[in-house]
Backbone as JSON Lines, residues from 0, in Angstrom:
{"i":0,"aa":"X","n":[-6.92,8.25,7.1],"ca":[-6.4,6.91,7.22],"c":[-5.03,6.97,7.89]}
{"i":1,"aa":"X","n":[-5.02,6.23,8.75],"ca":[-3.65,6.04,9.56],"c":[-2.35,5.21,8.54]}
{"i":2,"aa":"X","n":[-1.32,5.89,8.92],"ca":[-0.4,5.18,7.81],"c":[0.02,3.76,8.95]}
{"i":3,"aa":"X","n":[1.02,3.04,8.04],"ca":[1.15,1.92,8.76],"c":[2.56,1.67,8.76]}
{"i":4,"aa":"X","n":[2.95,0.39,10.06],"ca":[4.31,0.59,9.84],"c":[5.19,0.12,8.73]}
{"i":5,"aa":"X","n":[6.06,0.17,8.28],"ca":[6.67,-0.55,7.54],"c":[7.15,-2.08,7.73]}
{"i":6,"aa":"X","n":[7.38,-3.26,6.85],"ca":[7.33,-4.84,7.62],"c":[8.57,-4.47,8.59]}
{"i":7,"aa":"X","n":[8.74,-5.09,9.66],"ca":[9.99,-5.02,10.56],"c":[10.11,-3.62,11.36]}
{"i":8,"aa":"X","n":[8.87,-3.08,11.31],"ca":[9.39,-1.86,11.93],"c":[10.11,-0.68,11.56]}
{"i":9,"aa":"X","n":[10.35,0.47,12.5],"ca":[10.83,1.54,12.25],"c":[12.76,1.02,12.22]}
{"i":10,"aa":"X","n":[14.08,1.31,11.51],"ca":[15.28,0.62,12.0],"c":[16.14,1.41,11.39]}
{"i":11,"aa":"X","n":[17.44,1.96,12.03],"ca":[18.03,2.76,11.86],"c":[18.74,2.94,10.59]}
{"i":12,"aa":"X","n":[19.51,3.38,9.95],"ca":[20.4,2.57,9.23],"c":[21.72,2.18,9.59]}
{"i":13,"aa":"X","n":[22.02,0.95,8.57],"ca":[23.13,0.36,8.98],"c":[24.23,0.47,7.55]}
{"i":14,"aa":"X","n":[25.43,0.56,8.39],"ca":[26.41,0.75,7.18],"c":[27.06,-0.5,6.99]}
{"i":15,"aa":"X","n":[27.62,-0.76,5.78],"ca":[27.99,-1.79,4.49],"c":[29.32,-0.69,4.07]}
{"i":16,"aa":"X","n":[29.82,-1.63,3.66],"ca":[31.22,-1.45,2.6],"c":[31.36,-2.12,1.48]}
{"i":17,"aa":"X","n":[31.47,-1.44,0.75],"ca":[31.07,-2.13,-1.08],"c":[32.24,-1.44,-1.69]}
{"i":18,"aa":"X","n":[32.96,-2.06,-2.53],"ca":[33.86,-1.57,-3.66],"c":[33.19,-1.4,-4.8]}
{"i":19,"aa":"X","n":[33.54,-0.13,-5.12],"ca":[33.3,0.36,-6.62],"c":[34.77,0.6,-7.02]}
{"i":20,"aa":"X","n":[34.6,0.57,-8.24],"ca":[35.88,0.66,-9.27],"c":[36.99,0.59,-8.66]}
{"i":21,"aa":"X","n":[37.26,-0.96,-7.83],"ca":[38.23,-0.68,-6.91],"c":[39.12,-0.08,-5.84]}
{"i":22,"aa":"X","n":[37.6,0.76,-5.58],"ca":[37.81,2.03,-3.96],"c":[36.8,0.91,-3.34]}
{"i":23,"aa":"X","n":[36.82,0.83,-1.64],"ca":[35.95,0.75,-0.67],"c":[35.26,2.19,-0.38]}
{"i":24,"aa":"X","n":[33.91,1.68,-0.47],"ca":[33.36,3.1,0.3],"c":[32.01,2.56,1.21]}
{"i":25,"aa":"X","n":[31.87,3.48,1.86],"ca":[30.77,2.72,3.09],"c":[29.52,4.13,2.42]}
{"i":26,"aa":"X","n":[28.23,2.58,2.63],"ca":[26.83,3.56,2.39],"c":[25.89,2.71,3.77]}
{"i":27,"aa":"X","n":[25.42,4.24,4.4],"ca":[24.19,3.79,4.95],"c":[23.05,4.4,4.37]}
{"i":28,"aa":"X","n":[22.37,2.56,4.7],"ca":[20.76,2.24,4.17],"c":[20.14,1.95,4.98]}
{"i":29,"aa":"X","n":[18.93,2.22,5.32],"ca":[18.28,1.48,6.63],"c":[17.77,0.19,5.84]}
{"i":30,"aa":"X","n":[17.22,-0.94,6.61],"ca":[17.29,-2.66,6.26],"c":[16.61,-2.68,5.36]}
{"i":31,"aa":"X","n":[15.16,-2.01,5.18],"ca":[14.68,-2.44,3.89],"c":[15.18,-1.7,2.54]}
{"i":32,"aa":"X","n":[15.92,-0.92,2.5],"ca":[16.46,-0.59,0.9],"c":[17.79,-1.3,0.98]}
{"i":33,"aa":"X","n":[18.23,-2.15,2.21],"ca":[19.5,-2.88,1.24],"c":[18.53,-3.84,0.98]}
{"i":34,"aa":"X","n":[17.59,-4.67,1.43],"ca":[16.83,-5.9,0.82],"c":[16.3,-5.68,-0.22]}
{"i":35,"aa":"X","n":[15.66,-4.53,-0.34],"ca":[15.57,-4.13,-1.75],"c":[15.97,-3.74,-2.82]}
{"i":36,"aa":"X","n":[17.47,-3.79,-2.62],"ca":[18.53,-3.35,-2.91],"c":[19.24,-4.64,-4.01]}
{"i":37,"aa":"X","n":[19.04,-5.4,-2.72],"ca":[19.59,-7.05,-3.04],"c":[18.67,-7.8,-3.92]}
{"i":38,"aa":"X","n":[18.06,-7.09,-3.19],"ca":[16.63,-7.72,-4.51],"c":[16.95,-7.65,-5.7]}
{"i":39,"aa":"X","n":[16.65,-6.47,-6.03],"ca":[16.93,-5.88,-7.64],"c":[18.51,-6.21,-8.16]}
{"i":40,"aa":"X","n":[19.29,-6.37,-7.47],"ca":[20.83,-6.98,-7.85],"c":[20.83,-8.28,-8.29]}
{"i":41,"aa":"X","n":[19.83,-9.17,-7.24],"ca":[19.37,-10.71,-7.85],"c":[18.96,-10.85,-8.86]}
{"i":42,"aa":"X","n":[17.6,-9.63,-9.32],"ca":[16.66,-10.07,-10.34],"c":[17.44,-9.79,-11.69]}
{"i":43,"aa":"X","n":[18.6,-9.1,-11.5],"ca":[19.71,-8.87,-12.87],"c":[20.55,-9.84,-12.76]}
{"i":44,"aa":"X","n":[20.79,-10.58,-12.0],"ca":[21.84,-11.96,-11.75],"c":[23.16,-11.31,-11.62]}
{"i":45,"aa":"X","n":[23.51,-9.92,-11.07],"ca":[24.49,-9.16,-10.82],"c":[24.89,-9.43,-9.05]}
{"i":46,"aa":"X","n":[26.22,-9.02,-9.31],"ca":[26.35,-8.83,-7.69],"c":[26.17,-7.33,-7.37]}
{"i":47,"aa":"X","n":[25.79,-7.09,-5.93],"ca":[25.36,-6.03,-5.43],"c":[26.54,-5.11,-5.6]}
{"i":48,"aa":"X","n":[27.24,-5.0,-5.55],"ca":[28.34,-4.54,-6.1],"c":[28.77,-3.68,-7.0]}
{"i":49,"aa":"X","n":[28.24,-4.44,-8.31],"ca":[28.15,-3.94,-9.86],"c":[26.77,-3.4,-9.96]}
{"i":50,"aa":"X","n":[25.61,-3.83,-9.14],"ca":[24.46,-2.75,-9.19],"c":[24.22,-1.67,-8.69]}
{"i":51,"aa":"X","n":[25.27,-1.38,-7.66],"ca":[25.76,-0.16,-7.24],"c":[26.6,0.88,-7.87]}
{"i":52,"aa":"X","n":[27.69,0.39,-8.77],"ca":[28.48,0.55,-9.61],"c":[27.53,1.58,-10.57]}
{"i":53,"aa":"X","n":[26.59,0.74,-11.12],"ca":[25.87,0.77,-12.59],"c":[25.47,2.3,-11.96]}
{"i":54,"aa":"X","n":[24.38,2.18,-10.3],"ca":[23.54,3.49,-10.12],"c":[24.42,4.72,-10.06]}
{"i":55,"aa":"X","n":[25.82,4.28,-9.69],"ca":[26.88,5.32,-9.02],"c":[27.35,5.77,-10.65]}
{"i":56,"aa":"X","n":[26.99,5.4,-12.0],"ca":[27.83,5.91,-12.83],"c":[26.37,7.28,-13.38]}
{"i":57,"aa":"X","n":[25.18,6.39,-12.88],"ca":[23.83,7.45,-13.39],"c":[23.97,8.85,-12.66]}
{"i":58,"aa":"X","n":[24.45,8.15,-11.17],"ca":[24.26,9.57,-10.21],"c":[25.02,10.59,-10.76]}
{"i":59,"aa":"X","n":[26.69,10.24,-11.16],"ca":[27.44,10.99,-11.13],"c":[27.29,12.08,-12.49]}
{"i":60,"aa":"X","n":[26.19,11.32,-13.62],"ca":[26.25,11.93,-14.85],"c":[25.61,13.56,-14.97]}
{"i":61,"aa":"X","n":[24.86,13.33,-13.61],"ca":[24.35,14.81,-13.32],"c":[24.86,15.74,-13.26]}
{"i":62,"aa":"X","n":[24.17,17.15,-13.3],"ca":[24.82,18.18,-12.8],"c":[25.28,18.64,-11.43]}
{"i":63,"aa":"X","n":[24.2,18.01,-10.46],"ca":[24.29,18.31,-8.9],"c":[24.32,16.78,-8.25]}
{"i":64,"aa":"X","n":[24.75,15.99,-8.53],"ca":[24.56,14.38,-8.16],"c":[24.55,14.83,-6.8]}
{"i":65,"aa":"X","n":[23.93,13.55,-6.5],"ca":[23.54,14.1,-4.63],"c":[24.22,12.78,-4.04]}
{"i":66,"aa":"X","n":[24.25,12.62,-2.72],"ca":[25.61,11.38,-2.22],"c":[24.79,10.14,-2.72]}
{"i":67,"aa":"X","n":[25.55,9.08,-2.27],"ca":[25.24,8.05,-3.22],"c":[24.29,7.24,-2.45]}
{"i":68,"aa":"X","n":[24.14,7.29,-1.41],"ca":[23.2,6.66,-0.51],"c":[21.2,7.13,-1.11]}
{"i":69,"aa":"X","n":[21.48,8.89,-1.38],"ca":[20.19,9.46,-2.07],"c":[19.68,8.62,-3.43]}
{"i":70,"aa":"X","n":[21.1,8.69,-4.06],"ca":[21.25,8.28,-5.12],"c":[20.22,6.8,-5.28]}
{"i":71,"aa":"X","n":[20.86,6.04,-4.33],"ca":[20.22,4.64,-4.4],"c":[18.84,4.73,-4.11]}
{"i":72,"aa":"X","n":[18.64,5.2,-2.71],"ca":[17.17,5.22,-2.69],"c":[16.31,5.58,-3.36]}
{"i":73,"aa":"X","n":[16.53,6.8,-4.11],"ca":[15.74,7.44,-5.08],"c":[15.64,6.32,-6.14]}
{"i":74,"aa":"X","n":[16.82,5.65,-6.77],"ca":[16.82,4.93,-7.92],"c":[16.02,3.15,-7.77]}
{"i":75,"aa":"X","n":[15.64,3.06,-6.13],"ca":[15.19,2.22,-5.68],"c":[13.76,2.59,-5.74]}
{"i":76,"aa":"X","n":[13.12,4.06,-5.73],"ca":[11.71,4.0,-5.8],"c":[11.08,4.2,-7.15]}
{"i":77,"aa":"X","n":[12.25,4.49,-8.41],"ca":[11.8,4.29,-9.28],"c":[11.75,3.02,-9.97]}
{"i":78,"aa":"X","n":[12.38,2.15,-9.51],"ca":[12.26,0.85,-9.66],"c":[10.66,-0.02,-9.01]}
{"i":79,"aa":"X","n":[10.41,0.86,-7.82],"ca":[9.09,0.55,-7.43],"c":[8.22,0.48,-8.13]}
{"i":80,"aa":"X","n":[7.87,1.9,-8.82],"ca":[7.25,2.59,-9.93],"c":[6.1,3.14,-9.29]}
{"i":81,"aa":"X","n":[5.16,3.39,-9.68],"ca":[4.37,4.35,-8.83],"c":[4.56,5.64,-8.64]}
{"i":82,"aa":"X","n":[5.84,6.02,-8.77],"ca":[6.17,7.14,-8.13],"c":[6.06,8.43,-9.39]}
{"i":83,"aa":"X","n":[5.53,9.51,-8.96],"ca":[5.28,10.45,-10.13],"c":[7.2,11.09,-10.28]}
{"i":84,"aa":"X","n":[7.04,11.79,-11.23],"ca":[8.12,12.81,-11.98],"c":[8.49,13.65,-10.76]}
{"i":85,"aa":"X","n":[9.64,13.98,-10.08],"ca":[9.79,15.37,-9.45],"c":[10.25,16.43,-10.26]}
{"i":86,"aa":"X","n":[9.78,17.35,-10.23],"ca":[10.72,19.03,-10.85],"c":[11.06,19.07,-10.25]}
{"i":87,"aa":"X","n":[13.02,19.53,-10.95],"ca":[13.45,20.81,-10.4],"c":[13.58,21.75,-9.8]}
């Protein structure tokens, strides 16, 4: 089976500037994980902002936190669900 494209096409990413804990920091996302991004920030009645905040305090609790851009996406496909367990 042929895979298909994603809605809107293949699109680079684009960078954003968001404050966390009162730093600016810039993350690139390509278009559909900030919409999905924004999404899930809506469906908590949060600003995107503080839902970034929230993922950036999970990432960091790790041992090897990975940059924060991974961070999101990853925390964006478990929000999908579907997605199995990775090991270590």
């Amino acid at each position: 089976m042929k895979p298909l494209a994603p809605p809107g096409g293949f699109r680079g990413p684009v960078k954003r500037s968001i404050t966390i804990a009162g730093h600016a920091t810039s993350i690139s996302l390509e278009p559909g994980f900030w919409a999905a991004l924004e999404d899930a920030a809506a469906r908590r009645s949060l600003p995107l902002s503080a839902l970034v905040a929230a993922i950036d305090g999970l990432r960091i609790e790790g041992d090897d936190p990975p940059n924060l851009a991974s961070a999101i996406r990853s925390w964006l496909l478990g929000e999908a669900g579907n997605v199995r367990p990775v090991q270590p």
